[in-house]
C-alpha positions as CSV (number, residue, x, y, z in Angstrom):
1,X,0.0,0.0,0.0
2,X,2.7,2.6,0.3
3,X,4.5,1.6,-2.5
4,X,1.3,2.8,-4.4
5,X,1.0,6.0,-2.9
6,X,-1.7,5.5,0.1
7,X,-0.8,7.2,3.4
8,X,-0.4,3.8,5.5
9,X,-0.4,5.2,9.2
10,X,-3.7,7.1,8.0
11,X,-5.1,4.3,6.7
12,X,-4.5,2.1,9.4
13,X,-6.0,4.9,12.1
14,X,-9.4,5.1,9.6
15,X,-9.4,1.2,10.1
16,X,-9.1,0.6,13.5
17,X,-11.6,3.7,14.0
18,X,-14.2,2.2,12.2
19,X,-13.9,-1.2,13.1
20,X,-14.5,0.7,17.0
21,X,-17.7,1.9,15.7
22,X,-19.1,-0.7,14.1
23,X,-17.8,-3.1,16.8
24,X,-20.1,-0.4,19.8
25,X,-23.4,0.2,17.4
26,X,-23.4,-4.3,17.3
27,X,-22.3,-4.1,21.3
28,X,-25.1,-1.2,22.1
29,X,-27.8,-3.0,19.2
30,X,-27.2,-6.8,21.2
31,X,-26.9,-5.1,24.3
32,X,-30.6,-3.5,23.7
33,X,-31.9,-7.1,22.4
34,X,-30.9,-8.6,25.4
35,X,-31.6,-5.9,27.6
36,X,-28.4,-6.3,29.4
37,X,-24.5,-6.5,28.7
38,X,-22.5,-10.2,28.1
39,X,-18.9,-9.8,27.2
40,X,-19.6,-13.5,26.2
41,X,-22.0,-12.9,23.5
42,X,-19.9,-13.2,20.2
43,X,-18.1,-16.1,21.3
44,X,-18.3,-18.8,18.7
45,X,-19.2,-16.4,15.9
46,X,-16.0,-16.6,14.1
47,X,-16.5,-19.7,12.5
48,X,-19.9,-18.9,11.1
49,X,-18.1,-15.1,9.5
50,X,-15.7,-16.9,8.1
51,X,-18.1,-19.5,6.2
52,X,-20.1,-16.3,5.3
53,X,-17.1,-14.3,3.7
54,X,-15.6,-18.0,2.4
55,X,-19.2,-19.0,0.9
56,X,-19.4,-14.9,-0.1
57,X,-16.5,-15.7,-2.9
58,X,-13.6,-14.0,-0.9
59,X,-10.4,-16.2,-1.7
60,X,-8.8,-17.5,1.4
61,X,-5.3,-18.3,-0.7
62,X,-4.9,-15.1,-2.7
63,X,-4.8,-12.3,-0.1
64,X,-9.0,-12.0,0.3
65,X,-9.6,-11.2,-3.0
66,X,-13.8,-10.4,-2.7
67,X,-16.6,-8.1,-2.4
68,X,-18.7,-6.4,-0.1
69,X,-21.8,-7.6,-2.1
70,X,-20.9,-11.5,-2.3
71,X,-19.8,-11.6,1.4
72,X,-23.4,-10.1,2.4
73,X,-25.0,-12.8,-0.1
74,X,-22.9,-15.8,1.8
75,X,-23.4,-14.4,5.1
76,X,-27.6,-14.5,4.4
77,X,-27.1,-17.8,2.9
78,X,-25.0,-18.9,6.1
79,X,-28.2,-16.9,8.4
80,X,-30.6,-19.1,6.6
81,X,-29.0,-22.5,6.8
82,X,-28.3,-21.4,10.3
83,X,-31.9,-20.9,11.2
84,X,-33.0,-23.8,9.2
85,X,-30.7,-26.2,10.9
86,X,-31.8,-24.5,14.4
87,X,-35.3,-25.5,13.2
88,X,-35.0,-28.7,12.4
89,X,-33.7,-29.3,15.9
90,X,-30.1,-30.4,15.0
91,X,-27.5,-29.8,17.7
92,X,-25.5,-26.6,17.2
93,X,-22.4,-28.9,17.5
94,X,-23.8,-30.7,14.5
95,X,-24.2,-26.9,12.7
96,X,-20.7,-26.4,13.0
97,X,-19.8,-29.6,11.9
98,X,-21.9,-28.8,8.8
99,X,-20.7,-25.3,8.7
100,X,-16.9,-26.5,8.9
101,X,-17.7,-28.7,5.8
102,X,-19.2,-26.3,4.3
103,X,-16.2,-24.4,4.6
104,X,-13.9,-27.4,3.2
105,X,-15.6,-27.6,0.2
106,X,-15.9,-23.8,-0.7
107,X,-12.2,-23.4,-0.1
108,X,-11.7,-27.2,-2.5
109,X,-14.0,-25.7,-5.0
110,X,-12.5,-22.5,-5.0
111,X,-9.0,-24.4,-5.6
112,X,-10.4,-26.3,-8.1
113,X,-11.2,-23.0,-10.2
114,X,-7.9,-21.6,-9.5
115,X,-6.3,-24.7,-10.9
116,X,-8.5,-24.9,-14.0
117,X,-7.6,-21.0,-14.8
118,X,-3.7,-22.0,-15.0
């Protein structure tokens, strides 16, 4: 990045600034849902974001090549199978196992492109 001219330090303060805010609009948003504060919450959520953003089309091997509009796409179609799962009363360990597959094969399929474009 500063090889190609963008102020780095700037950059990196605009980051973390908004990453802050939108990390203390979802804290205050969950915190009103719930109607009281658990620094627990978002534990176990990092899986399921990165199956979003995988499932979304970002590459996990070149760097996160992607887009805004596929990762919101994978992260509804993750939401849904989420839900789904949750209604058909399968075990949330069970979700993640399905989620972890899920996963494995976007990441093999998106290999599998990669290879095919050589």
């Amino acid at each position: 990045a500063r090889l190609s001219g963008v102020p780095v330090p700037i950059a990196k303060w605009k980051a973390y600034i908004a990453c802050g805010l939108f990390a203390a609009v979802a804290g205050m948003c969950q915190a009103a849902q719930e109607q009281q504060g658990d620094p627990e919450a978002g534990i176990g959520y990092e899986l399921t974001v990165i199956a979003g953003v995988v499932i979304g089309g970002t590459s996990l091997t070149r760097g996160g090549e992607g887009g805004i509009f596929g990762t919101v796409i994978g992260i509804l179609l993750i939401g849904v199978l989420s839900n789904g799962l949750t209604l058909l009363n399968v075990s949330s360990y069970f979700q993640q196992v399905i989620i972890g597959l899920i996963i494995v094969f976007t990441v093999f399929f998106d290999q599998v492109v990669k290879a095919s474009r050589r």
